[in-house]
N, C-alpha and C positions, 0 to 999 in steps of 0.2 A: 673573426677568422679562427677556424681550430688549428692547431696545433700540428706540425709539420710530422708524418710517421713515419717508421723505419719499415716501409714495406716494400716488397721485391718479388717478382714471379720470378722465382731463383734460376738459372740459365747453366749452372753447376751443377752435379750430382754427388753423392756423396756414397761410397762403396761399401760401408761395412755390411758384415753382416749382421741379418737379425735376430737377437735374440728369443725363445721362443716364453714363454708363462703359459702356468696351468690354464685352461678356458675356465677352468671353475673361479677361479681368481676374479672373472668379469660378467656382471651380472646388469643388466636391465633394469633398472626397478622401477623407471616411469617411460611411460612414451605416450605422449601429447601430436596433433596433428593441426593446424592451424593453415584455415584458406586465405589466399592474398587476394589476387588479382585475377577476375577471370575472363576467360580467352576470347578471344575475339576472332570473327571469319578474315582469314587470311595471316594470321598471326599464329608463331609459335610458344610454346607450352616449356618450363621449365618447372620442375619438382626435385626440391632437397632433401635431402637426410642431414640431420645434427645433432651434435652429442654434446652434450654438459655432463660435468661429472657433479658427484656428491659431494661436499663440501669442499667442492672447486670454485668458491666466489662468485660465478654466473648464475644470475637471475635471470628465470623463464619469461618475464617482464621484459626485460632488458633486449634480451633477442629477438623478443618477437616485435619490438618495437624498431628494433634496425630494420629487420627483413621486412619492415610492412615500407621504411620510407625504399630501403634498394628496391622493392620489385616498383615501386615509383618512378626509379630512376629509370631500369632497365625495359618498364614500358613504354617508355619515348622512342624504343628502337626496333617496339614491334614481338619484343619479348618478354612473357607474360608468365611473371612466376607466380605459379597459380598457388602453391603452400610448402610447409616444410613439415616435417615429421620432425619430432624433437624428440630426442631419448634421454633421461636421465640414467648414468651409468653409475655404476660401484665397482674399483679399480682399485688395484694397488696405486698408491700415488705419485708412482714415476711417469705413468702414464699421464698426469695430470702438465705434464712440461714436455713439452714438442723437441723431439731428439730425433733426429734419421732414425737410428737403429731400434729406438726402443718404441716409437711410434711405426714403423712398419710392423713389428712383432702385433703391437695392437691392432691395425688398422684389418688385419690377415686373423685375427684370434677373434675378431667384432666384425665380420662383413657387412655391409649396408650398400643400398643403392648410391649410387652414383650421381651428382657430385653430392659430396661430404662434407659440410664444416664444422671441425673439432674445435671448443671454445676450449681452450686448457690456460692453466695460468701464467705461464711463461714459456721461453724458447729457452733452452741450451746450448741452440747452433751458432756459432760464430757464422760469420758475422750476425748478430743478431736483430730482428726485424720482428713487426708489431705484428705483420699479417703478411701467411706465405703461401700460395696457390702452387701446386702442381700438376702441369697438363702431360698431354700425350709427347709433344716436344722435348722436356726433361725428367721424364722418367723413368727411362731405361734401367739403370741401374736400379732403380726403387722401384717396380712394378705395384706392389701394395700400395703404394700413394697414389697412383693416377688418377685423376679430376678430384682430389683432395685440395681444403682448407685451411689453414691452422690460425687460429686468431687468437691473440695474449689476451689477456683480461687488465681490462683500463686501458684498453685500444681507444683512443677519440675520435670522433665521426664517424661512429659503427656500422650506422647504416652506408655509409660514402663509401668505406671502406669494402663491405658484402660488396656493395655493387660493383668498385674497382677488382674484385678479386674472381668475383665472378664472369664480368668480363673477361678477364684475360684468360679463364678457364675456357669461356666461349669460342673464343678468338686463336683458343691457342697459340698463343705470342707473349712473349715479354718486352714488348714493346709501349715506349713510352708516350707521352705527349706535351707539347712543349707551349701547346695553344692554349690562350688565356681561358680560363674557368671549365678546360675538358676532365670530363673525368679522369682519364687514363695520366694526369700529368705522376709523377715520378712524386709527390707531395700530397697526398692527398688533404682538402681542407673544405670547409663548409661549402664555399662555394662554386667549388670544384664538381661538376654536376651534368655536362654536358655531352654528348658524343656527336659526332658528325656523321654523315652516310657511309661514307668510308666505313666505317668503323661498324654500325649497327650491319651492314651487307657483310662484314666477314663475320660478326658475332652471329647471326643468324646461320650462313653459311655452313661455317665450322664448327657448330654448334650442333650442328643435324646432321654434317659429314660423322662427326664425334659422339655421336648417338646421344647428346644431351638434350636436345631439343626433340619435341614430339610435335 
């Protein structure tokens, strides 16, 4: 079994505001593109944007081996992530730690397609949590985060975890599950892996209501 995480599709928002930095300050220096899973007649299409920074501990290995088992998981439901765009950035290093304020500043200075997952190496935000999604539901006050990711580095069950977080971007819900081996339970762990119909018809649904799905 892995290892129990501090993850939460946060259901709070946090008001400050955000700081701005130079755009010169953030730079591009790689972007890589990587195909997953492809599409099938009658099935929806999901495509990522993701960011590592430069000597922020995340290996382009490493992610691209999560995303290959999530879009595994996330095909049992009919939804077919077909690849991810992977950037590597060059940032001041605050950016490198998931803060409301100082990660809006970034996410608005670095625009990308939608949904987003920043691999940075820690969170600042009390309470603090391994991996945190934000949908159209808790937004509001952070409009720069919406259908964003944020995942710590030394997260376990990376790939379980992608796919818990993308779900719930899908679904737009922060809503749990309490059913033995579902994905969505509130713990995410190896063999935590499953979704039910319920769950793949709103991911699909709200997923294409939410212009995520093609």
């Amino acid at each position: 079994m892995g290892a129990c995480l501090r993850v939460l599709f946060c259901l709070f928002a946090f008001g400050a505001a955000a700081p701005a930095w130079p755009a010169a300050e953030i730079r591009v220096v790689q972007q890589e593109a990587f195909a997953l899973v492809a599409p099938q007649a009658g099935e929806v299409a999901l495509e990522v944007s993701a960011v590592r920074f430069v000597d922020g501990g995340w290996e382009h290995a490493t992610i691209e081996a999560a995303f290959r088992q999530s879009a595994t998981i996330l095909a049992g439901c009919g939804v077919r992530l077909t690849g991810v765009t992977l950037r590597l950035v060059e940032a001041p290093r605050e950016f490198q730690f998931y803060s409301t304020p100082v990660s809006r500043a970034f996410a608005r200075a670095l625009p990308l397609a939608r949904p987003t997952v920043y691999f940075v190496r820690d969170t600042l935000n009390r309470p603090a949590f391994d991996a945190e999604a934000i949908g159209r539901s808790n937004s509001r006050s952070r409009p720069e985060l919406l259908n964003t990711i944020w995942v710590t580095l030394g997260t376990p069950d990376l790939g379980i975890v992608l796919a818990h977080e993308l779900a719930h971007l899908l679904m737009d819900s922060g809503e749990h599950s309490d059913a033995a081996g579902n994905l969505m339970r509130a713990a995410t762990a190896a063999e935590n892996t499953r979704l039910d119909a319920a769950q793949c018809e709103r991911m699909r649904r709200s997923g294409w209501e939410g212009g995520l799905l093609r």
